[in-house]
C-alpha positions in Angstrom: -6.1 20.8 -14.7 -8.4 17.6 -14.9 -7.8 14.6 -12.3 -9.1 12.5 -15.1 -5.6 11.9 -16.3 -4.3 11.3 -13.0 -6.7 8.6 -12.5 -5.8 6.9 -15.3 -2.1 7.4 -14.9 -2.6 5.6 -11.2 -4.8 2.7 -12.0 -2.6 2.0 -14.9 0.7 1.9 -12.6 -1.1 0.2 -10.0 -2.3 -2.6 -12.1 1.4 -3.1 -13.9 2.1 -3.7 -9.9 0.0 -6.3 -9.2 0.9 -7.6 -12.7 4.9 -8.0 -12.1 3.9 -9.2 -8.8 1.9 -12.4 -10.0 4.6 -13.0 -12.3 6.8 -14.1 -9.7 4.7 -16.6 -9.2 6.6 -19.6 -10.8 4.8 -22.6 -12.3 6.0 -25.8 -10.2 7.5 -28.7 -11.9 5.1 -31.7 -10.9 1.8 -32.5 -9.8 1.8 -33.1 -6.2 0.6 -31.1 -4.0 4.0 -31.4 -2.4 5.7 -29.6 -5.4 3.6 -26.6 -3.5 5.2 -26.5 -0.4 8.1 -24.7 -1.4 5.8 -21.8 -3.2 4.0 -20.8 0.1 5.8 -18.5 1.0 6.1 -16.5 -2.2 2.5 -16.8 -2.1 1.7 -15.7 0.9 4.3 -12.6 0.6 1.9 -12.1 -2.9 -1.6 -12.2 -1.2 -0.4 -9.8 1.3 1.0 -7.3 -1.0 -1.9 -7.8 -3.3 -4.3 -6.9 -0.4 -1.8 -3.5 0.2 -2.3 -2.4 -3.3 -6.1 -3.0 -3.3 -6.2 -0.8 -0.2 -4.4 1.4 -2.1 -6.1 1.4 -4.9 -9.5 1.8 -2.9 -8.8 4.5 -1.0 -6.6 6.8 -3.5 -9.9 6.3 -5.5 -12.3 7.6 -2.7 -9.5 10.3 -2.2 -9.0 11.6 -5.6 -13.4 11.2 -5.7 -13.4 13.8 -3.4 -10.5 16.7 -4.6 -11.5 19.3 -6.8 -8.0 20.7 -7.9 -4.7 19.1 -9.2 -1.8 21.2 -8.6 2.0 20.1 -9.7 2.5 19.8 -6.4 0.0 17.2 -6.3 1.2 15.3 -9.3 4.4 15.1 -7.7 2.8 14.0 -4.4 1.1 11.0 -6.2 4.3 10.2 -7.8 6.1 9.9 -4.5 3.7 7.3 -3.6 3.2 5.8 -7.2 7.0 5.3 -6.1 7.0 3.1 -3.2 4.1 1.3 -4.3 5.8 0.3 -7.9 8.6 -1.3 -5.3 6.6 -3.7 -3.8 6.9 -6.1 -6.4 10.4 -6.3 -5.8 10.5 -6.3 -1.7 7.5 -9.3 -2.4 9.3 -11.3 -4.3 12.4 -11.0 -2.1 10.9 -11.5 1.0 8.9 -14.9 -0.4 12.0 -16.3 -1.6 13.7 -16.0 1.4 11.2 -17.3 3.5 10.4 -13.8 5.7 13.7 -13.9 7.0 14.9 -10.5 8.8 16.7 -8.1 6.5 13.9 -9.2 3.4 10.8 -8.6 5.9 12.8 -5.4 7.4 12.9 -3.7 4.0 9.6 -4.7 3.1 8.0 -2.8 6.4 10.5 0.0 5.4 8.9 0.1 1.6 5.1 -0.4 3.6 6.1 2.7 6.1 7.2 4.9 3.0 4.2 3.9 1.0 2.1 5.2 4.4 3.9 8.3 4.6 3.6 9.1 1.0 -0.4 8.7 1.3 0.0 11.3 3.5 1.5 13.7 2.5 -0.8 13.2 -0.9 -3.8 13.7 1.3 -2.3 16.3 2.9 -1.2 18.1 -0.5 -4.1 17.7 -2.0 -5.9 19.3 1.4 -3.9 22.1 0.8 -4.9 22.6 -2.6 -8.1 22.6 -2.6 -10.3 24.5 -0.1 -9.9 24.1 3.6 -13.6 23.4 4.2 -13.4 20.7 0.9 -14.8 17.1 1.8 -11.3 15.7 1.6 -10.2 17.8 4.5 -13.4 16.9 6.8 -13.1 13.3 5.9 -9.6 12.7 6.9 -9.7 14.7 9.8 -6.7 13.8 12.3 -6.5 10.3 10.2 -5.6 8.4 13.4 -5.7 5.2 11.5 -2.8 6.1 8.7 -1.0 7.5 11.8 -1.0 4.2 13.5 -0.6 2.6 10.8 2.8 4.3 10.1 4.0 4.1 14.0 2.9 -0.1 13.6 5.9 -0.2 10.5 8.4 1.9 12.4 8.0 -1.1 15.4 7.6 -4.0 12.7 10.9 -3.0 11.0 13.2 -3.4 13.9 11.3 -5.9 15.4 11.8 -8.3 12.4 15.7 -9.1 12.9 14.1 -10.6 16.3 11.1 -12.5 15.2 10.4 -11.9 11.7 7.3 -13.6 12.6 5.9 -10.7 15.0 7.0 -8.3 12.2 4.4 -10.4 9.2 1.8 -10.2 12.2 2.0 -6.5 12.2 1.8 -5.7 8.6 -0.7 -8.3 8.5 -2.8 -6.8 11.4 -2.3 -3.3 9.5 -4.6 -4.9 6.6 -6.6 -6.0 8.3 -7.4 -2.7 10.0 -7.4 -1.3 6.5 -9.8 -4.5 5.0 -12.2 -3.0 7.3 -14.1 -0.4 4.8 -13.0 3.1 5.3 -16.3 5.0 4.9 -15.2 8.5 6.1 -15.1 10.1 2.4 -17.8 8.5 1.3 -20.3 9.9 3.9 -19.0 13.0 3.3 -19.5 12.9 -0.2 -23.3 11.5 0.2 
């Protein structure tokens, strides 16, 4: 079976989710910069999910670069995760309207966190079915920072019915760990 088609199927899905997601993005009636205020915080809920599914997007590329089988089990894998990332558009929007109040900014860590956990267990599944010495398996290695990364939404999620502000940070500081270029694959591949 070719990835090609997997691929495809991905960025296609992933770029339906950013679509919806700028969609929400609603047109202000004026021409003051004041008719802006009350967008900010659908906009800033956007931006951040937007730099999610980039990270996303980058790294299941440099992931499915470096397999060399797709299994059903693997197809299914990347549907698990094509899953929680198609619900971001929703837990955005939600959380923007609502100003990152608790339950909104709760649910959208818990939709981050599944989205983490799906990764893995792609990366694992596709570890599995391909060779145990294949450059996906030595790249990843103990993948310390999807591990935190995962542990960091398990402490935002609670933490945001007492400051939902503590709870952006963290999902925020995630990205930012993630912004940094994740060059493991790609020196293995080279």
């Amino acid at each position: 079976m070719h990835k090609t088609r997997l691929e495809a199927f991905s960025d296609g899905v992933l770029a339906i989710i950013i679509t919806i997601m700028v969609l929400e993005l609603k047109v202000p009636h004026g021409e003051s910069l004041d008719t802006l205020k009350p967008l900010l915080p659908v906009f800033f809920s956007y931006v951040l999910s937007f730099i999610y599914v980039g990270i996303y997007w980058n790294n299941h590329h440099h992931m499915l670069h470096a397999m060399h089988k797709v299994s059903g089990g693997v197809l299914w894998a990347n549907l698990h995760l094509l899953f929680w990332l198609s619900l971001l558009p929703f837990v955005t929007g939600w959380m923007g309207e609502n100003h990152f109040s608790a339950l909104p900014s709760a649910i959208y860590g818990g939709v981050l966190l599944m989205a983490g956990a799906a990764y893995w267990i792609l990366a694992q599944t596709i570890i599995a079915t391909d060779e145990k010495d294949a450059p996906l398996a030595k790249a990843i290695g103990r993948d310390l920072k999807g591990k935190l990364s995962i542990v960091i939404y398990a402490i935002a999620i609670p933490l945001a019915f007492h400051s939902q502000w503590m709870a952006q940070a963290l999902y925020v500081l995630v990205a930012l760990v993630w912004l940094v270029p994740d060059r493991r694959i790609e020196r293995i591949l080279n």
